[in-house]
C-alpha positions in Angstrom: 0.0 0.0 0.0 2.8 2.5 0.9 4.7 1.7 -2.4 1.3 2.8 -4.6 0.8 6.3 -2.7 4.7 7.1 -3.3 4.5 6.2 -6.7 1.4 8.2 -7.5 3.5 11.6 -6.2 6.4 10.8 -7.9 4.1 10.3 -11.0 2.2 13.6 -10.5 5.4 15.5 -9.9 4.6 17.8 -13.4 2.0 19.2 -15.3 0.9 17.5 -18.7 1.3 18.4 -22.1 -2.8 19.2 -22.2 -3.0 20.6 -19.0 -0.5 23.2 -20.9 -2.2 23.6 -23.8 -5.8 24.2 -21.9 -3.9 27.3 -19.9 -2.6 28.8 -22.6 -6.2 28.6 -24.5 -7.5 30.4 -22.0 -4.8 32.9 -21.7 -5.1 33.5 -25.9 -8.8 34.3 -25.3 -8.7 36.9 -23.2 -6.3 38.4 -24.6 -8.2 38.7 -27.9 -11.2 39.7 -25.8 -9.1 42.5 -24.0 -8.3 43.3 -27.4 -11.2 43.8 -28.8 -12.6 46.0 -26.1 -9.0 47.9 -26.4 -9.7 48.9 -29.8 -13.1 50.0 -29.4 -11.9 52.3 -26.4 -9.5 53.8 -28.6 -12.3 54.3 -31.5 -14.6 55.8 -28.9 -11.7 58.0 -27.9 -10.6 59.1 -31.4 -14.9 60.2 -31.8 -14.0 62.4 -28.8 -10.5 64.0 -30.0 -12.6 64.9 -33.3 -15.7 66.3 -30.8 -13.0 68.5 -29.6 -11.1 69.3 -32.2 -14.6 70.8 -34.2 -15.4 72.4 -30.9 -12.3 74.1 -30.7 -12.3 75.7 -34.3 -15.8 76.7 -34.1 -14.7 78.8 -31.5 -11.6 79.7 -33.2 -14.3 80.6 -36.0 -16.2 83.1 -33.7 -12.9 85.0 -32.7 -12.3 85.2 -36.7 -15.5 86.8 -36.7 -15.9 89.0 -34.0 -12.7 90.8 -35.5 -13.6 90.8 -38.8 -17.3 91.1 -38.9 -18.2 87.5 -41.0 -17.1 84.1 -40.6 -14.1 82.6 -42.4 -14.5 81.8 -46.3 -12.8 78.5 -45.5 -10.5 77.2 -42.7 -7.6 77.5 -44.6 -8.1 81.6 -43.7 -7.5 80.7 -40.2 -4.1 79.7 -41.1 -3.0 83.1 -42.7 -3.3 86.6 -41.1 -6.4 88.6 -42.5 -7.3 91.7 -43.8 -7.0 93.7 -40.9 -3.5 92.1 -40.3 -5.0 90.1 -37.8 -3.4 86.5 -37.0 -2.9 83.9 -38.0 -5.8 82.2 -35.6 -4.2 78.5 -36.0 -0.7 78.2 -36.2 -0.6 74.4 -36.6 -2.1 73.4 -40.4 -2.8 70.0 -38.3 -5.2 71.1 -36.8 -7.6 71.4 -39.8 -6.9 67.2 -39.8 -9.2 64.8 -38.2 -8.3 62.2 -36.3 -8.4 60.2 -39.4 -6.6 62.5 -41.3 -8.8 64.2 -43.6 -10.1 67.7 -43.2 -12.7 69.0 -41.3 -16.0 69.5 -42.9 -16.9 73.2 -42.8 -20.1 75.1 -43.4 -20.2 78.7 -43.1 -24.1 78.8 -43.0 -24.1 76.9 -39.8 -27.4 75.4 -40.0 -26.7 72.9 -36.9 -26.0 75.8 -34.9 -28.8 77.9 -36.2 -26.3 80.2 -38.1 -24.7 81.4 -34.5 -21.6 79.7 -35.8 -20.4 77.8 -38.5 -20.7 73.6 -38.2 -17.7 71.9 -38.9 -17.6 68.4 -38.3 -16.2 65.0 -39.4 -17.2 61.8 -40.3 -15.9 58.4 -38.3 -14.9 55.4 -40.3 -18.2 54.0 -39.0 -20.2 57.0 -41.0 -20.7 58.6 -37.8 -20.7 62.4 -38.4 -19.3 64.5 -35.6 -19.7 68.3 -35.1 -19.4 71.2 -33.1 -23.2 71.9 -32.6 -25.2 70.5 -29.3 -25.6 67.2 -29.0 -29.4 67.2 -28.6 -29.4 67.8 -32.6 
């Protein structure tokens, strides 16, 4: 009887090939689950850079205009200096880029904003559209 029970520890002294393999299984699944939930962090946080970003040049937009009397023609006129010899508003072309990196959207009418402002906005990879008006929209 004693010779069984020292052989069965001796036996047992590592752990098997499939007890490997069924620990690292489980270890490549959640990593591809924490991956997946990763990326769609860093989507959700990209929407919110471009939120920002088209936030941040509408106001830009409103100083433009309280200086000058009219909205900018285009966005490009934010990079330059204006008529008056004010500027340049932007001093970083970048920052006419989405997060994506293709231009902002811009509509001098501003019908989103009921023509307080102009809308400028992007559009996700997803077909989202994203802009500087209220959210309630």
């Amino acid at each position: 009887m004693i010779l069984r029970v020292a052989n069965k520890r001796t036996r047992r002294a590592a752990f098997t090939l499939l007890e490997m393999l069924v620990v690292v299984a489980i270890i490549v699944a959640l990593a591809g689950v924490s991956t997946f939930f990763l990326f769609g962090a860093m989507r959700d946080s990209e929407k919110d850079i471009a939120r920002i970003k088209c936030k941040s040049l509408g106001d830009v937009c409103v100083q433009f205009s309280i200086k000058n009397k009219h909205f900018p023609g285009s966005l490009q006129e934010l990079l330059n200096k204006d008529q008056k010899g004010y500027g340049p508003y932007l001093e970083d072309p970048d920052a006419l880029i989405d997060p994506w990196g293709r231009p902002f959207m811009y509509d001098q009418s501003g019908q989103h904003n009921r023509g307080r402002r102009p809308d400028i906005s992007a559009q996700a990879p997803d077909g989202m559209i994203i802009g500087n008006w209220p959210e309630n929209q």
